[in-house]
C-alpha positions as CSV (number, residue, x, y, z in Angstrom):
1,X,-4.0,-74.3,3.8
2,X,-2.2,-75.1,0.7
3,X,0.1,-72.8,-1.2
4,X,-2.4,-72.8,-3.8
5,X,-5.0,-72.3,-1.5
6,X,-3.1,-69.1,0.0
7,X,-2.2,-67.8,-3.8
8,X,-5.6,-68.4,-4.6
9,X,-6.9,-66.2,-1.3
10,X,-3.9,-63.3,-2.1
11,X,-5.4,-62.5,-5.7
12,X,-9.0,-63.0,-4.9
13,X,-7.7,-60.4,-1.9
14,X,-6.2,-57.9,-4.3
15,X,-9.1,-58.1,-6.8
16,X,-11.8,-57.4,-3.9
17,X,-9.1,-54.0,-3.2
18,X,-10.2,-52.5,-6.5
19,X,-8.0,-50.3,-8.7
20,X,-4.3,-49.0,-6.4
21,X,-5.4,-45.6,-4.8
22,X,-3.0,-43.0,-5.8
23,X,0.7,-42.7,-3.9
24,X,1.7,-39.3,-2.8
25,X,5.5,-40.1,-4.1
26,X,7.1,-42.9,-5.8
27,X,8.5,-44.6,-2.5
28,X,4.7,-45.3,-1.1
29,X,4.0,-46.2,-4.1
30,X,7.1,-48.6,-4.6
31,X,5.7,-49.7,-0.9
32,X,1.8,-49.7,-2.4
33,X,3.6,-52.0,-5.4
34,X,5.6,-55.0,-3.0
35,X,2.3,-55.6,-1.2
36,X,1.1,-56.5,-4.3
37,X,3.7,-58.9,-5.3
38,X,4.1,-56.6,-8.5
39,X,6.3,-57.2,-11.5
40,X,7.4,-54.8,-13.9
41,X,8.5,-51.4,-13.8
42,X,8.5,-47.6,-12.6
43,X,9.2,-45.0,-15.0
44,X,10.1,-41.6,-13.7
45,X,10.2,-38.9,-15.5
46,X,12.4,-36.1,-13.4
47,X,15.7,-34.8,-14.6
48,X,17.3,-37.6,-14.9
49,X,14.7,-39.9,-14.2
50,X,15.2,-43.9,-14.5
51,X,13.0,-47.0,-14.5
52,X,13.0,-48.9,-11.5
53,X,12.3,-52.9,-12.0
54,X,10.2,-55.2,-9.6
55,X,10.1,-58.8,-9.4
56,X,7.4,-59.5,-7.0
57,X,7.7,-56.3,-5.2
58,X,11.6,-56.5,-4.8
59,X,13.9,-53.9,-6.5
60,X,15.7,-55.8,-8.5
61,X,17.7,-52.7,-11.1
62,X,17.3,-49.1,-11.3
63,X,18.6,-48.1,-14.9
64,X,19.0,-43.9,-14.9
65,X,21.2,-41.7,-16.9
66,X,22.4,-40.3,-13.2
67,X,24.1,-43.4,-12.4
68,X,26.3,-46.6,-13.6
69,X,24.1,-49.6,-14.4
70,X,25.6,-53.0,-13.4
71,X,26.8,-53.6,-16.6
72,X,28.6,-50.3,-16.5
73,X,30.3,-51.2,-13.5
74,X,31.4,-54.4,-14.7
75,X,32.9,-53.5,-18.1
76,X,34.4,-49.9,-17.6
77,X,36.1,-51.6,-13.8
78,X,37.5,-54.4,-15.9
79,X,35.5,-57.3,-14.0
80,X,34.0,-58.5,-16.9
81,X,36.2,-58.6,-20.4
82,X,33.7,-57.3,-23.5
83,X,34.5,-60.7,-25.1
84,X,33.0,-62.5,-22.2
85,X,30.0,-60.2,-21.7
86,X,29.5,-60.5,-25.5
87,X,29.8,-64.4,-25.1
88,X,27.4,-64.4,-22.5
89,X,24.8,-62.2,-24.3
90,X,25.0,-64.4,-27.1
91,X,24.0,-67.3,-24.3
92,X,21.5,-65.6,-22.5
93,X,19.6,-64.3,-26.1
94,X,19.6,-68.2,-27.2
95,X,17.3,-69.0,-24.4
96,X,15.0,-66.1,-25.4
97,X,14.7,-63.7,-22.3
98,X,17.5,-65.5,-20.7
99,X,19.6,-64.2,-17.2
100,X,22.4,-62.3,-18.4
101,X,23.6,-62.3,-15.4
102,X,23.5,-66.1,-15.0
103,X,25.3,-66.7,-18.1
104,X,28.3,-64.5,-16.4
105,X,28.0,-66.7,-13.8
106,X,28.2,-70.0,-15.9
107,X,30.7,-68.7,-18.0
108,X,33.2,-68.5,-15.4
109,X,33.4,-64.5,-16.0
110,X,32.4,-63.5,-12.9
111,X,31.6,-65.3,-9.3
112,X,28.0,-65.5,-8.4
113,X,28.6,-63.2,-5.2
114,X,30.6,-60.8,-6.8
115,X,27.7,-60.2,-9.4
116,X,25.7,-59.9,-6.4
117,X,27.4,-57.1,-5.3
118,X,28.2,-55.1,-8.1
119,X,24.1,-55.7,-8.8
120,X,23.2,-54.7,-5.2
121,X,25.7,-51.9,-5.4
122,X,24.1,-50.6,-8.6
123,X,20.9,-50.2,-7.5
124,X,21.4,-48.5,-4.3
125,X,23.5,-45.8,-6.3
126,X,20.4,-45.5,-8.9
127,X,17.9,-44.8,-6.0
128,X,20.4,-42.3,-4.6
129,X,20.6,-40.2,-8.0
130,X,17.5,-40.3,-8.2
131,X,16.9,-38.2,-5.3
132,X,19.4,-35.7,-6.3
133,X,16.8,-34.1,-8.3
134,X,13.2,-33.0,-7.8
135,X,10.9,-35.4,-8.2
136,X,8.6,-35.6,-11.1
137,X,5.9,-37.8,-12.7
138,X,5.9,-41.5,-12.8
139,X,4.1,-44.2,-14.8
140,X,3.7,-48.3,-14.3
141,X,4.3,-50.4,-16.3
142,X,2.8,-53.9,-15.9
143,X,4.8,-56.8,-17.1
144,X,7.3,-54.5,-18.4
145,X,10.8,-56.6,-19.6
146,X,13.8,-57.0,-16.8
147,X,16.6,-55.5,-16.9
148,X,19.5,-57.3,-18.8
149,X,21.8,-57.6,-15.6
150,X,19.4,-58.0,-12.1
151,X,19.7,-58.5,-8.6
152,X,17.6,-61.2,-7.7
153,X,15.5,-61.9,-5.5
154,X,15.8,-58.5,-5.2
155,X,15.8,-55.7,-2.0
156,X,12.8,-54.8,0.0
157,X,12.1,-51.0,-0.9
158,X,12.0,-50.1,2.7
159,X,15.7,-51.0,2.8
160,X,16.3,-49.1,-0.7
161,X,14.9,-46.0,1.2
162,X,16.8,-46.2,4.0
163,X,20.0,-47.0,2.5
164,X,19.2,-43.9,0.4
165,X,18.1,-41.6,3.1
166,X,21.5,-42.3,5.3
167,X,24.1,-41.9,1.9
168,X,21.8,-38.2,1.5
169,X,22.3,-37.7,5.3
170,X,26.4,-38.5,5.4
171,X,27.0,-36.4,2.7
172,X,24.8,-33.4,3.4
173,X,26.9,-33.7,7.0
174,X,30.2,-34.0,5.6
175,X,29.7,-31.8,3.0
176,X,26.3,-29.5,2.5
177,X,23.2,-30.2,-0.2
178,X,24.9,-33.8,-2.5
179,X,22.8,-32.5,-5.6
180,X,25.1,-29.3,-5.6
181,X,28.4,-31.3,-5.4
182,X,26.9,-33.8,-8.3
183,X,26.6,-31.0,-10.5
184,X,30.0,-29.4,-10.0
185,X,32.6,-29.6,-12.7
186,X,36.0,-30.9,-11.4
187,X,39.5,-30.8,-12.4
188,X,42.7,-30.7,-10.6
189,X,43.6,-27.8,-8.5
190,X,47.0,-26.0,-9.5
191,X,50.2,-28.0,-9.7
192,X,47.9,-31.1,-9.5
193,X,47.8,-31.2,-13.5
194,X,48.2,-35.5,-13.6
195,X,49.1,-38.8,-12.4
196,X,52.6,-40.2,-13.8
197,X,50.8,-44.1,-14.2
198,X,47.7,-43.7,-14.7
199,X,48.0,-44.1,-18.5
200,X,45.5,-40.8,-19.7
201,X,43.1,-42.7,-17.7
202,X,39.3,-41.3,-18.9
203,X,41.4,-39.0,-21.6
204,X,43.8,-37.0,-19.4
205,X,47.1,-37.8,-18.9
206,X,50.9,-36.0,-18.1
207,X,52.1,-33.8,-15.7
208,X,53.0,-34.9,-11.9
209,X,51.7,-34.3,-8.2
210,X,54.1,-31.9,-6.7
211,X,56.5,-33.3,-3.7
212,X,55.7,-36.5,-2.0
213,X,52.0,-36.4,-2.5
214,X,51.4,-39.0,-4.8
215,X,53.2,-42.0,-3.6
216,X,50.3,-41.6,-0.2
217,X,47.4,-40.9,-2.6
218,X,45.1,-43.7,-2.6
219,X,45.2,-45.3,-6.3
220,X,41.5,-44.6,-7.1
221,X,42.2,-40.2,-5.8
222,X,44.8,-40.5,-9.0
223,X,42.8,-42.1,-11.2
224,X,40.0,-39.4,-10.3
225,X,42.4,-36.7,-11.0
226,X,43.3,-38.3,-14.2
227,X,39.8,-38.1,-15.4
228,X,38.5,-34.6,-14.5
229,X,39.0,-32.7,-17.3
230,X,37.0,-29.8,-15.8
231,X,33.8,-31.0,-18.0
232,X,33.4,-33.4,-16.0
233,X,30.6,-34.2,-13.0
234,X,31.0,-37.1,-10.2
235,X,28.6,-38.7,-13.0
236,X,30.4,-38.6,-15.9
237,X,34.0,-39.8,-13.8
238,X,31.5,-42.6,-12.2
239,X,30.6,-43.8,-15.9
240,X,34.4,-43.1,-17.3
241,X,36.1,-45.3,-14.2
242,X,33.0,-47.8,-13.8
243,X,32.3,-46.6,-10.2
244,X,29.6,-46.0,-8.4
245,X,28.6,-41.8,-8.0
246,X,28.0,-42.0,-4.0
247,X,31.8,-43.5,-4.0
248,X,33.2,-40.7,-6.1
249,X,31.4,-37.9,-4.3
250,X,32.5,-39.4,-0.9
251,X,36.4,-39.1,-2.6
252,X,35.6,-35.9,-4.3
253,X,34.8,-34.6,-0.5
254,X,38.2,-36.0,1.2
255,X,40.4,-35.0,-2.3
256,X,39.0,-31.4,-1.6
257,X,39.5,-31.6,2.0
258,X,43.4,-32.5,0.7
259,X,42.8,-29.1,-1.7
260,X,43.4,-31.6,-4.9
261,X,40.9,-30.0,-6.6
262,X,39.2,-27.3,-8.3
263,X,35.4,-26.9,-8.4
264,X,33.9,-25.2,-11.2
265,X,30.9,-23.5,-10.2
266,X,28.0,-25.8,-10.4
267,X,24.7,-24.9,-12.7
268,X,21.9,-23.3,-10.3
269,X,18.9,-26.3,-10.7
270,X,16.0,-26.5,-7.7
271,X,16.6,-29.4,-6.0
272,X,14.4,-31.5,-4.0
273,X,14.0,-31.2,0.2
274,X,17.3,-32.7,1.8
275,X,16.6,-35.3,4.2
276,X,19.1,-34.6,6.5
277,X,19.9,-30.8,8.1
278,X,23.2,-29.1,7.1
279,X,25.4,-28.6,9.6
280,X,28.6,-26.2,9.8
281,X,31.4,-28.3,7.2
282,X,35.0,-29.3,8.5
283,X,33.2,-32.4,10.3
284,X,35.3,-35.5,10.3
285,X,34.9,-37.8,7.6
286,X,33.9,-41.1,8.2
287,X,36.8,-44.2,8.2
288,X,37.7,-44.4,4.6
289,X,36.9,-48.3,4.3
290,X,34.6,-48.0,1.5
291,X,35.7,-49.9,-1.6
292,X,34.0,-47.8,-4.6
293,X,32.6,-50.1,-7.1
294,X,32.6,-49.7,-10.4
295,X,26.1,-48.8,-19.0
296,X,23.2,-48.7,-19.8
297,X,21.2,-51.8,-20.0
298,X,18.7,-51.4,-22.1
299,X,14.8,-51.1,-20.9
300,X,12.2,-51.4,-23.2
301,X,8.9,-50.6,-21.8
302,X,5.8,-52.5,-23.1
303,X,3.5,-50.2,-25.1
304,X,0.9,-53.3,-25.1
305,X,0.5,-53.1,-21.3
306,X,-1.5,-49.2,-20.8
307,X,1.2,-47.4,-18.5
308,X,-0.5,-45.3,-15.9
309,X,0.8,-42.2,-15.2
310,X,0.8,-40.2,-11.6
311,X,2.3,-36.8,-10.6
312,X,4.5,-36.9,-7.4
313,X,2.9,-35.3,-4.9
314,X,4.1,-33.5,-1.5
315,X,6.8,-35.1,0.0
């Protein structure tokens, strides 16, 4: 059989399937969508909500207000200068819907695996704050434009999910329900009011750790301290720092084992079914090898292609 021959067979399949029976959540669905070899996007509509882009079934960028897009990641770390993204942009646009992320490459801004993983990195934090919340409804959108900055080929959702479901597990363990610690307010506990070096990193600067703490304090703990103002949520210092919000809550947990901080209390929201049960906290955390990685691309959805829209329904 030629590959024509078997492309041929796969759409005739699909067409003789009739129209996609309705998913119970957005993960079957997602599931539903990769055995179609589909490409363009889910919109969801929770609090925050995101769109999730496909390219032939594969995840290739989840783009939600609950956590740092690639680009994010890349600018607000300093991986990527704004010169050189602004070159590259300039590149990519000339091409009409060129590969932002190619013209990085090309460039010489970035390496092609490091892009990789700030890419792969940013879509497994979008699928995790997207859980945080309760799930709402969702709508596809058929040949919907990619993101600016995209993993490709892409990751299986299976492996999205379960990546997903094991960061919700380690942290309900180590800690109790992640929504609740995403939504607290943090700033420095008493005597901890700054970091001499960290240069008012995210707007806060001044003051010192008392004694001998700061010289063992991990650079990134500092810089954390330096930018919770008490406003701020694990989002907001994951957008000010370009980091990824499963890294900051997993240093948010050891800084409060180290009683560095202070939690404001966090706003009372349902949240959605953990997947993991809570168990007593004080467990050991795991080995602290974790490197955490560092805004908005935007998503336009496609008003000529007739979204339709699904409720979610129990889990």
């Amino acid at each position: 059989m030629t590959p024509d021959t078997h492309d041929d067979d796969h759409a005739r399949a699909h067409a003789q399937a009739g129209p996609r029976p309705a998913a119970r959540n957005v993960p079957a669905h997602l599931l539903a969508l990769r055995e179609e070899d589909f490409t363009g996007s889910v919109v969801v509509s929770s609090a925050p909500g995101g769109t999730i882009h496909l390219e032939h079934g594969l995840i290739t960028a989840i783009e939600t207000p609950g956590a740092p897009t690639a680009e994010t990641l890349l600018l607000k770390s300093g991986r990527v200068g704004q010169e050189d993204w602004t070159a590259a942009e300039t590149v990519a646009s000339s091409v009409g819907a060129g590969d932002l992320g190619a013209a990085l490459v090309a460039g010489g801004s970035i390496g092609a695996a490091e892009l990789e993983a700030v890419c792969a990195s940013a879509v497994f934090d979008g699928a995790f704050a997207l859980v945080l919340s309760p799930p709402g409804a969702w709508e596809t959108v058929e040949g919907a434009p990619p993101a600016g900055v995209a993993l490709r080929p892409g990751i299986e959702p299976k492996r999205l999910f379960e990546e997903t479901a094991r960061r919700t597990a380690l942290l309900t363990r180590v800690w109790g329900p992640p929504g609740e610690l995403a939504r607290t307010r943090i700033r420095p506990a008493g005597g901890v009011s700054g970091v001499p070096g960290a240069g008012g990193v995210g707007g806060v600067g001044g003051g010192a750790l008392p004694g001998p703490a700061a010289p063992r304090m991990p650079a990134r703990h500092r810089e954390i301290l330096a930018a919770a103002t008490g406003r701020r949520t694990a989002r907001d210092i994951g957008f000010a720092l370009g980091r990824g919000v499963f890294a900051v809550l997993l240093d948010l947990v050891r800084m409060d084992a180290r009683q560095l901080l202070h939690r404001e209390p966090a706003v009372a929201v349902p949240m959605a079914p953990s997947v993991a049960p809570r168990t007593a906290p004080g467990e050991p955390l795991p080995a602290d090898g974790g490197q955490p990685l560092p805004r908005r691309v935007p998503g336009a959805r496609n008003p000529a292609h007739g979204p339709r829209t699904e409720r979610a329904g129990e889990p």
